[in-house]
C-alpha positions, 0 to 999 in steps of 0.5 A: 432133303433136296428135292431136284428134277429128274434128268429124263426126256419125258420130264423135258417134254412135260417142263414145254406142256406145262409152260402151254396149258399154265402152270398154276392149273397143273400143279393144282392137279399134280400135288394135291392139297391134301397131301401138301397140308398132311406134309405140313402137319407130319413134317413139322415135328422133324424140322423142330429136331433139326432146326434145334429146339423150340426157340429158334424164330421159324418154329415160334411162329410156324402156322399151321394149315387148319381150315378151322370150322369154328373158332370154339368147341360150340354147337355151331361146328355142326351146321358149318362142316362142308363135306362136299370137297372131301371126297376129292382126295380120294382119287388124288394120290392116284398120281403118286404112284405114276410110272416112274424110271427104274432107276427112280424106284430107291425109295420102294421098300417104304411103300407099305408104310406110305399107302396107309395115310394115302387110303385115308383119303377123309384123315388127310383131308382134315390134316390141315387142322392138326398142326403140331408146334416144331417142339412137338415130339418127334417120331412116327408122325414126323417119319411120316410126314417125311415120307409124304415129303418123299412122295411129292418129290417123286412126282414128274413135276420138275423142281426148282430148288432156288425157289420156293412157294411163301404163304403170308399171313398177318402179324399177329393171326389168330386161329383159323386166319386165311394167309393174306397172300402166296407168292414165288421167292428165292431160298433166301427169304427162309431162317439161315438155320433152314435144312434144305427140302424141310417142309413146311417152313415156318418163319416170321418177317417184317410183314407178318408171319409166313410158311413155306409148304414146297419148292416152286416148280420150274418155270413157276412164278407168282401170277401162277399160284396168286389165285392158288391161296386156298389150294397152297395155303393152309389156316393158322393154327398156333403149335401144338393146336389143332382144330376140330374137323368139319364132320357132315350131317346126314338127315334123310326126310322123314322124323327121326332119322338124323346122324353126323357122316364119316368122321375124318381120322387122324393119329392126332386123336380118338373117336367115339360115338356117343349114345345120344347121337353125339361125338366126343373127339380126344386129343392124342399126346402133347396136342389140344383143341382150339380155341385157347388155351385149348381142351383136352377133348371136343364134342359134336352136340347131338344133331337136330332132326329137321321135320317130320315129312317128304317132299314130293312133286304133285302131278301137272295141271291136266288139260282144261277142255273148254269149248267155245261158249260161256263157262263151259270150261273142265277137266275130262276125267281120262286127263286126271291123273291118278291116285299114287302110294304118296297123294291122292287125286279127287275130280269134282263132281262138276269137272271143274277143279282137281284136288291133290292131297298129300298122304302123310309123312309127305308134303309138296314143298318144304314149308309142308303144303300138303294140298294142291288144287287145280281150277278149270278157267273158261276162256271166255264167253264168245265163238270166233266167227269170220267177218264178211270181207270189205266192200268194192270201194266205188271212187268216182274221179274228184276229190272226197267222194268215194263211197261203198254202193248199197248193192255192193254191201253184203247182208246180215246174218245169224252171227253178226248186223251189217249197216251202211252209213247213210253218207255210204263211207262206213260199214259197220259189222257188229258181232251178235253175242256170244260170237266174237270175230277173234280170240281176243273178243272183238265185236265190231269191224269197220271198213272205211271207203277211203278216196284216191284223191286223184287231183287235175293235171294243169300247166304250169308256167315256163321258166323266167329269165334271170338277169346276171351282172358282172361279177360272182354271186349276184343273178336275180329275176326282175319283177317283169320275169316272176308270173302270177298267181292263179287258181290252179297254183301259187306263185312265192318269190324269196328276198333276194329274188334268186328262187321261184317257187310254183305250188299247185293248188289242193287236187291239182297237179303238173304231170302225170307223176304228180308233180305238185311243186316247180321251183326255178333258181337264178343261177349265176355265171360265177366268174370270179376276179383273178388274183396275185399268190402271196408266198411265204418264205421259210427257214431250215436250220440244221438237224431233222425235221425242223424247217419251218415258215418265218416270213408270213403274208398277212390276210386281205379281203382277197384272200385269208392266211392260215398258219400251222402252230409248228409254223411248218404249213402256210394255207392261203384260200382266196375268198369269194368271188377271187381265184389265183390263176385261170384254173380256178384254183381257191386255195395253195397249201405251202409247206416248209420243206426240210432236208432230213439230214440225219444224225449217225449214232452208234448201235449196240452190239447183238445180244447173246441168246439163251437156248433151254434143251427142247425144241425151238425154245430159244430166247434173249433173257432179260439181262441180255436186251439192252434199254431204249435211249434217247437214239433209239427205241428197242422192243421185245416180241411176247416169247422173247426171240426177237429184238428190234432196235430202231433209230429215233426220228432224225438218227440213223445207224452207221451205214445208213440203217434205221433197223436191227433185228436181232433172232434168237436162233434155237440150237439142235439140241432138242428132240420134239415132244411126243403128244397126245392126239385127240380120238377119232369121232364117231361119223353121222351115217344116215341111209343111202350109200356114200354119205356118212360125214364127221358132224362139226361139233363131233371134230376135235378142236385144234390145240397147241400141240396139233392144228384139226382141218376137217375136209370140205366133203366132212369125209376125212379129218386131218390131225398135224403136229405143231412144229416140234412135237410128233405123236409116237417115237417114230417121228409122226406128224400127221393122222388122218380119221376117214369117215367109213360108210356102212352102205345101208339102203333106205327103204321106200314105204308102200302104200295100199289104195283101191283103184276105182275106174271111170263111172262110165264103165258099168259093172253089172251082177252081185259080188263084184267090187267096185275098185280094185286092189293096187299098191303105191310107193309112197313117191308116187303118193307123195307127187300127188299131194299125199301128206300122211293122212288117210284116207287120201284120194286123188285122180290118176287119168281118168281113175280114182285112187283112195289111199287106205294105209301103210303096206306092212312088211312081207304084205302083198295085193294078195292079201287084201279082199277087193270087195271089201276094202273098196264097196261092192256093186249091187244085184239086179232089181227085176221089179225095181222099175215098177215096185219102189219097195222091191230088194235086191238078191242082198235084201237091200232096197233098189230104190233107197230113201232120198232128200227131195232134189238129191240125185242118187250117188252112183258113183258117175257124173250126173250126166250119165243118169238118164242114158242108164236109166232108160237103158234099164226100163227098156231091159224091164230091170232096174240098176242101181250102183252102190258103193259100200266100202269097209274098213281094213 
């Protein structure tokens, strides 16, 4: 049957999209394998009715689509079977029933009888393997391969009914063969005797053999299905043949449990599942199995169960604790993970390794390693102690003498040995085991005095005078002008005695940047001798471009000609010393001028453009741009709507011209294209007003059918249709996404802290705290250096804030105790001053055990001990404040 476009706007919108995204991808997507190679195999039996009998040349060598797994009913088709692009059909024949016109709908009363074979998705997924030969009996099958013929016509994809798609294979294939090549050819290539629309067609050339599975789209060429061959091409398969599907093999772990999955089905033969666990497949009619001559039957052997266990995954390596010192590293029995229903987990008695054994049917890999072990590795036997810094270095002026003075050294210790050189230029500082000075086990540090070598400043001798005679090049010192030598710097003199080399002496120098080298050059006059110009003379005969130098000087010893090997430049450069004139001038460049005179020679007439319906899509075809020649070139722009014609270097074109531009200009039959627009994103709303923003890599890209601009605040993004398209039928052109903020607050944390005032304010009496109760935000807290870790104090004026812990939600100052979260001040002691075991109203002693030389923590500086203190022997009391702090 002929299959041909359907004459709607929507199909002249998806012809232009199809052309912008590739048309090999969309064809891949719009006609799916299966239902191209279910076409091929139920088709078939029709095209040998109507091409009248086996013996016409397609169907003696029609091949078949046939993925063909095996070449041979073996035990080997078992492991081959590839079920994982099976299910892919399952959702392909979605597509078939797209929305389509009304006036499309004719074919609506077949539908029930096409939605069987489009469910079976598994069953036209191993169609490629049951082709029948065009002497196969025609009926039901061939209905049905009609109807799916039918059904790829009604997808909206625009048919080019002058062309179609060739699978080549080679000239003689065997079962099971890949076609060699795919490519787009005129209707023409196909047997004379070929029913328009009858796919596939099978037919022989004089490269091999060939099939034919559909009409190529429009637009459609052979770069577009070239990488398409599995996709478009389906296995050879002799006529009447067919091959056993590939049927998957589930085996889960654990012994015992192995069976083949879903078998495809197909009308062209029965399946039974045997009780062995094996499958018996029988042929259905006229058809047999490969290999030849074929069988009536096919069986799957009964599969192999691949082992007896599970695989699992043991638990990570706990952390090894591993204090400083020598072997002393283990695993904490809190950082063992436990026992679980598929391992069991030991710790050894010395914490020194962890034992996963797996618990049968399981193992830890596949090969069944049913046990893991962990060790703890101590890191070494050495603590990481800090060497003393280097040593003042003492450099007295001079060469060589600095050197570390002994009261400058620092002394050892109970970690590591510190000796001096006895020439006082090296200390040496040895680690005592097991310490070490770093991780990697240095033991040893040396630090070297190293001397500044400040050198001597000295003079050195003024600059000679050169003698220049007449002529360039030729100053020179006289041996009366070059100085001496001394023990302060060395005088060297070149051959030609034009440079005078100064070097001060080891720890000497000439200034105070330290200049160590002078060097003084006999610099001469340089005037040079004025010499006469040579010129060539040059010749012009008629045409473009062509004058050129016939009459050349020769080179002298004043000057060197060199000529171009066109002839059209002469460069004469004077050699040393020599100059052709007062300026100075050492080189002229003569060039042969030529009087471009062009040739006029005829232009070709504007070609006539092509304009396809739709937008701005006019263009020249190829039979239209006429071919460059020897007068002029013609080029050709990528989309084929501008050609430039440009004269050849000496030509012009009548009037004068060196271009033509030719545009092909587009007409105003074509209405734009409704496109898609991409959906807005989400935007990034952190707290605080006015701040939410598209993030980058949430914006859409830009596409052929619209350009994406996101605004420099991030706020909006602004969607603009290419030229001619537009996103609804009203003519849209542009959408704009604005990123809405929500507005929400960002909370400001509080902190609780106790205040403590000065030390200088004494609080007398039992029960009164020693701080008080205040609540900070955490700005303020942060200002002063808080980083998150409690307890955290600082000073504010001249009072002490301890910052104890977050303030929850509805929490206030109220409901935290003063007295204890920030210490108490202790009861008067009446005796205190004459009894040292005399308590306090609270039981607690008023004069508590000390170190020797320790002053009492009383909460002030110590300067406030001895007023306080006489203060309370003159009242017969003795004071003593206390700070006991509790937690929260």
């Amino acid at each position: 049957m002929n299959i041909s476009p359907r004459p709607s706007r929507r199909s002249d919108f998806r012809r232009a999209s199809a052309r912008r995204t590739g048309l090999g991808r969309r064809i891949a997507l719009t006609v799916p394998v299966a239902a191209l190679v279910a076409v091929s195999a139920f088709a078939a039996p029709g095209f040998a009715d109507d091409a009248g009998g086996a013996g016409d040349a397609p169907s003696s060598e029609a091949p078949a689509p046939d993925p063909a797994p095996a070449p041979a009913p073996e035990p080997a088709p078992a492991p081959e079977p590839k079920p994982a692009p099976e299910p892919k059909p399952a959702p392909e024949p979605e597509p078939a029933p797209a929305p389509e016109p009304p006036a499309e709908e004719a074919p609506a009363p077949e539908t029930p009888a096409e939605e069987a074979p489009a469910e079976e998705a598994p069953a036209e997924e191993a169609a490629p393997q049951e082709i029948p030969a065009d002497a196969a009996p025609a009926g039901e099958v061939a209905t049905q391969g009609a109807r799916l013929v039918r059904n790829v016509a009604t997808l909206d994809v625009p048919i080019n009914d002058k062309k179609v798609v060739i699978c080549k294979y080679s000239a003689t294939p065997e079962i099971g063969e890949k076609a060699q090549t795919v490519n787009i050819s005129s209707i023409s290539v196909l047997p004379a005797d070929w029913v328009p629309g009858t796919f596939p067609a099978f037919f022989t050339d004089a490269q091999g053999a060939s099939i034919s599975p559909r009409y190529a789209f429009e637009g459609e060429n052979t770069n577009d299905v070239a990488g398409m061959i599995d996709e478009l091409c389906p296995p050879y398969s002799p006529p009447g043949i067919i091959s056993a599907p590939e049927v998957p093999i589930n085996d889960p772990c654990g012994p015992g449990n192995v069976v083949y999955g879903t078998v495809p089905e197909s009308p062209n033969y029965t399946i039974v599942r045997n009780d062995d666990g094996s499958i018996t497949l029988t042929a259905v009619g006229n058809f047999l199995f490969a290999p030849l001559p074929g069988t009536a039957t096919y069986t799957y052997p009964a599969p192999v169960d691949a082992g007896g266990f599970c695989v699992v995954t043991p638990p990570a390596k706990p952390p090894v604790t591993d204090p400083c010192g020598p072997n002393n590293a283990h695993f904490e029995p809190a950082d063992v993970p436990p026992s679980t229903a598929t391992y069991t987990v030991v710790l050894s008695q010395d914490g020194k390794t962890v034992t996963i054994t797996a618990i049968p049917p399981n193992a830890f890999d596949a090969q069944g390693t049913t046990e893991v072990v962990y060790t703890a590795t101590d890191a070494g036997g050495f603590c990481v102690v800090t060497p003393p810094a280097k040593p003042k270095v003492t450099d007295p002026c001079g060469l060589g003498n600095a050197h570390f003075d002994a009261a400058d050294v620092p002394p050892s210790t109970a970690t590591y040995n510190v000796v001096l050189s006895q020439d006082g230029k090296t200390v040496t500082i040895t680690a005592i085991p097991p310490n070490a000075f770093d991780e990697q086990g240095t033991t040893e540090v040396v630090y070297t005095a190293t001397d500044s070598n400040e050198p001597c400043i000295v003079a050195a001798p003024g600059a000679p005078a050169p003698e220049d005679p007449c002529g360039p090049n030729n100053a020179f010192y006289p041996d009366a002008a070059i100085p001496a030598s001394t023990d302060a710097f060395t005088v060297e003199v070149n051959d030609a005695k034009t440079v005078i080399t100064i070097t001060a002496t080891a720890g000497n120098v000439f200034d105070d940047q330290g200049t160590t080298e002078v060097v003084y050059t006999a610099t001469d006059s340089g005037e040079p001798c004025l010499i006469d110009v040579p010129e060539p003379q040059q010749t012009d005969p008629c045409g473009p471009n062509n004058a050129f130098f016939d009459v050349i000087p020769e080179s002298t010893d004043d000057y060197t000609v060199v000529v171009s090997d066109d002839k059209k430049t002469v460069t004469v450069t004077a050699t040393a010393g020599n100059v052709f004139d007062e300026e100075g001038t050492t080189e002229l460049v003569f060039t042969a001028k030529d009087s471009g005179e062009p040739c006029v020679v005829p232009a070709p007439g504007p070609p006539a453009p092509e304009d396809p319906c739709g937008p701005n899509n006019a263009f020249f075809p190829d039979g239209a741009i006429p071919a460059s020649t020897d007068a002029f070139t013609v080029e050709v722009n990528d989309a084929k709507t501008v050609i430039t014609i440009t004269a050849t270097l000496g030509n012009v074109f009548p009037g004068g011209l060196v271009e033509l531009v030719f545009n092909a200009l587009d007409g105003e039959s074509g209405d734009p294209c409704i496109v898609e627009p991409p959906v807005a994103p989400e935007p990034v709303d952190v707290c605080g007003p006015d701040n939410a923003v598209f993030a980058e890599g949430d914006v859409p890209a830009s596409t052929d059918d619209y350009t994406v601009v996101l605004s420099e605040d991030m706020k909006t993004i602004t969607v603009t249709a290419t030229e001619g398209n537009v996103f609804d039928e009203e003519g849209t052109t542009e959408l704009v996404f604005t990123a809405v903020d929500s507005g929400e607050e960002c909370p400001v944390a509080q902190l609780v802290a106790c205040v403590y005032a000065s030390p200088d304010l004494a609080r007398l009496g039992t029960g009164v705290p020693l701080g008080d109760i205040a609540i900070i935000d955490e700005p303020t807290a942060t200002a002063n250096g808080f980083e998150g870790i409690f307890p955290f104090t600082y000073v504010d004026g001249t009072d002490e804030v301890e910052l104890i812990a977050y303030l929850e939600d509805g929490q206030t100052a109220d409901d935290f105790d003063a007295l204890e979260m920030c210490g108490e001040v202790a009861g008067i002691c009446e005796d205190a001053a004459t009894n040292p075991d005399a308590v306090d109203d609270n039981g607690d002693l008023c004069t508590p055990e000390k170190e020797a030389d320790a002053l009492p923590n009383t909460g002030g500086p110590a300067g406030f001990l001895l007023p306080l203190g006489a203060l309370m022997v003159l009242v017969g009391a003795g004071l003593v404040m206390v700070r006991r702090p509790h937690s929260a």
